[in-house]
PARO-759975 format. One line per 5 residues: their letters; for each residue x, y, z of C-alpha. Coordinates in nm, 2 decimals. Example, Ala and Ser with C-alpha at 12.3 -4.5 7.8 and 13.67 -1.06 7.14 Angstrom:
as) 1.23:-0.45:0.78 | 1.37:-0.11:0.71
end
This chain:
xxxxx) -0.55:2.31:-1.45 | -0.79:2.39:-1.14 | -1.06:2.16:-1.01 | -1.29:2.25:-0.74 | -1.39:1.98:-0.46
xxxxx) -1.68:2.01:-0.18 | -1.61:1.88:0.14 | -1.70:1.82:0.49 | -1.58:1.84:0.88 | -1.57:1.46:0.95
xxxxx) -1.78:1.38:1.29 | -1.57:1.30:1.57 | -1.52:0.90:1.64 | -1.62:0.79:1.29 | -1.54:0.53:1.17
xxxxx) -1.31:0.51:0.81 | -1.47:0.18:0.69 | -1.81:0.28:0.78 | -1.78:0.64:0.57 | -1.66:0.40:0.30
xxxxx) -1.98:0.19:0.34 | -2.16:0.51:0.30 | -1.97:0.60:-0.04 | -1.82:0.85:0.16 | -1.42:0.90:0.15
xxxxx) -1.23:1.04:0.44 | -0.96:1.29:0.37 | -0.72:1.55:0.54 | -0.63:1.89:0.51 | -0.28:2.03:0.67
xxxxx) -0.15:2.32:0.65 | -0.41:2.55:0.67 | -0.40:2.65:1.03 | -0.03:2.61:1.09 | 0.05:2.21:1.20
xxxxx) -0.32:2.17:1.32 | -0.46:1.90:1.01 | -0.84:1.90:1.00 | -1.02:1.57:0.91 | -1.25:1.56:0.63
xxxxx) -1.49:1.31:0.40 | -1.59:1.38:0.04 | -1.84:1.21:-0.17 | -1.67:0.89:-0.33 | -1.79:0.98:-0.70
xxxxx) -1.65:1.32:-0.70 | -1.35:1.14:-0.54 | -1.25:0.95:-0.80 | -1.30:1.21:-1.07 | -1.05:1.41:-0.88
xxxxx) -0.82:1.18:-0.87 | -0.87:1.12:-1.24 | -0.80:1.47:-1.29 | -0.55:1.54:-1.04 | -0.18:1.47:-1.07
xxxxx) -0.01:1.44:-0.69 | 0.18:1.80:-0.58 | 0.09:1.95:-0.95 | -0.27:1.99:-0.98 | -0.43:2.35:-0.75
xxxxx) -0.73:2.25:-0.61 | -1.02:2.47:-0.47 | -1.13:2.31:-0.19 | -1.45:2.43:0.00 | -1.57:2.35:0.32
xxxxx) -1.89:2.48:0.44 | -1.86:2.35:0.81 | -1.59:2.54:0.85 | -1.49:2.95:0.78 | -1.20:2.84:0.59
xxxxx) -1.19:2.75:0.21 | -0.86:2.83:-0.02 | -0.67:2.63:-0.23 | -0.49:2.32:-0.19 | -0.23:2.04:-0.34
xxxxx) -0.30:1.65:-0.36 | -0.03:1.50:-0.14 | -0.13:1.18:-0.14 | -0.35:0.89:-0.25 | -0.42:0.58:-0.09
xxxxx) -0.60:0.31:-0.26 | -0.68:-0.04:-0.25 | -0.36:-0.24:-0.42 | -0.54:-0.43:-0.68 | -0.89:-0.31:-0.69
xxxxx) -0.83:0.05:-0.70 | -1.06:0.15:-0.45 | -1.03:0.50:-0.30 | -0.93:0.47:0.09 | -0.81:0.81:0.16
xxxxx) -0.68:1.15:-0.01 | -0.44:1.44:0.17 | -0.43:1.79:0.06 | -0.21:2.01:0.18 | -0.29:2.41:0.17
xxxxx) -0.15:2.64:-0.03 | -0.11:3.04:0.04 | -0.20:3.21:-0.27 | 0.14:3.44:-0.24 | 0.38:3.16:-0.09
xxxxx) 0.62:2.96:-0.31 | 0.56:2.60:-0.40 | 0.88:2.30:-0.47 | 0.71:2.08:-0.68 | 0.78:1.85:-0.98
xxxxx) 0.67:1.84:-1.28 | 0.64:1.56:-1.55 | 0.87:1.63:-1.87 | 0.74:1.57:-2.21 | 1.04:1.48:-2.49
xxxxx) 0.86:1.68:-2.85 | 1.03:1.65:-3.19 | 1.25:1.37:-3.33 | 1.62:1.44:-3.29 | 1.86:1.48:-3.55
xxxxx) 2.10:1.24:-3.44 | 1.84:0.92:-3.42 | 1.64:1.01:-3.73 | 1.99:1.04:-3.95 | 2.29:0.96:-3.76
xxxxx) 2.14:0.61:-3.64 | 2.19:0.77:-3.24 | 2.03:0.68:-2.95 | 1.84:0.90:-2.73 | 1.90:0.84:-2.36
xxxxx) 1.65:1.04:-2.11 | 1.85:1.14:-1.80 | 1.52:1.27:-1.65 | 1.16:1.22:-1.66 | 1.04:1.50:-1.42
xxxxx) 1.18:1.82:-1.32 | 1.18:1.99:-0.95 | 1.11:2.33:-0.98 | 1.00:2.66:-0.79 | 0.69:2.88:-0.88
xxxxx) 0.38:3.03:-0.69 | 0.09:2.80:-0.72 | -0.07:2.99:-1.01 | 0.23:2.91:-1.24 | 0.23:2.54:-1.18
xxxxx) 0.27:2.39:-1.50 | 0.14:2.07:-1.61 | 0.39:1.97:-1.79 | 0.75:2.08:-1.96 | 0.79:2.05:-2.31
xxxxx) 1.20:2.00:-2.40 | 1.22:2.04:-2.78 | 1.48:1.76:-2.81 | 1.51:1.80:-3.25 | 1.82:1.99:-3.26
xxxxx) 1.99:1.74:-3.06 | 2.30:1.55:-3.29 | 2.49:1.22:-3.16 | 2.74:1.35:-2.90 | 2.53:1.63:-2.83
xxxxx) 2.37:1.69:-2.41 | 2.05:1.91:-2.33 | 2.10:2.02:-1.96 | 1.87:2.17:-1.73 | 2.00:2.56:-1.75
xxxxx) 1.88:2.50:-2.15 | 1.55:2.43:-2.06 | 1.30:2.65:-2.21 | 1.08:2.70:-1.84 | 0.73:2.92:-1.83
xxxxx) 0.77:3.22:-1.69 | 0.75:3.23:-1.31 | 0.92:2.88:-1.30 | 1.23:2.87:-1.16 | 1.45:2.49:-1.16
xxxxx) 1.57:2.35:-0.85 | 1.91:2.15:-0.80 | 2.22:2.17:-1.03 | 2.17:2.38:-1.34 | 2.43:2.14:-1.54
xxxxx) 2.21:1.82:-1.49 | 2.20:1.62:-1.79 | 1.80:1.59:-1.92 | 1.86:1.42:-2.23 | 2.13:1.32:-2.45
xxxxx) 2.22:1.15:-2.77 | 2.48:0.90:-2.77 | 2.61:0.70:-3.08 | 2.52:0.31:-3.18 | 2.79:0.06:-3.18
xx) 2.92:0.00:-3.52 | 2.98:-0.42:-3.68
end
């Protein structure tokens, strides 16, 4: 998925409670100039349906920034909000070169009913929800589907068994256990 977001150069010595007042939200950009971060505010609206429709480190954003010559593509690193309220106080993005490699993880999504629950009275155990894994940033998944219906009681699914999109590569120990069904205790 790719969402596009409009910012703007943030004026020098203001103020992040009084861009908040405004229904303005200040944000960040790094990495788009080597370590030199550029400060930023975005309307609050189109704030929160970013956030809505981001995920953190998985979601390519096109960010735009007329003030400035620069405009490319970007990651949401991270949200800050009020605790209970919910209210936006700050986004980071961090740039993305559109030939560089990206770490990131992505969620994993358990399709199918295994054999060994549905008839051999198993139980499933999920060793991992989310998966680290290489690719250029347009090959960033949203999610990995892990067809978990072959799976019988005593039987693993590890991560070299994966079934991974093409240009996405998993990071860490290729014998990590994703899933596995183990048996109930009998009377």
């Amino acid at each position: 998925m790719q969402l596009t977001i409009e910012c703007q150069k943030r004026a020098s010595g203001s103020k992040p409670n009084a861009l908040r007042r405004e229904g303005k939200i200040p944000a960040v950009l790094y990495g788009h100039n080597g370590t030199e971060s550029l400060e930023l505010t975005l309307d609050a609206k189109k704030a929160e349906f970013l956030v809505r429709d981001a995920s953190i480190n998985n979601t390519l954003i096109e960010v735009t920034i007329p003030d400035v010559p620069w405009n490319g593509k970007a990651l949401l690193r991270e949200i800050q909000s009020h605790p209970w309220k919910g209210n936006l106080y700050h986004l980071s993005f961090f740039s993305v070169s559109a030939h560089g490699v990206l770490e990131i993880t992505v969620p994993l999504h358990f399709v199918g009913e295994s054999i060994g629950v549905k008839d051999e009275n198993g139980l499933l155990n999920t060793e991992l929800n989310e998966l680290a894994v290489k690719c250029l940033p347009d090959r960033i998944p949203d999610a990995i589907n892990v067809d978990i219906s072959h799976l019988k009681v005593g039987d693993s699914l590890h991560v070299h068994e994966l079934n991974l999109p093409e240009g996405v590569v998993a990071v860490g120990e290729a014998s990590r256990v994703v899933a596995q069904v183990a048996a109930t205790r009998g009377e």
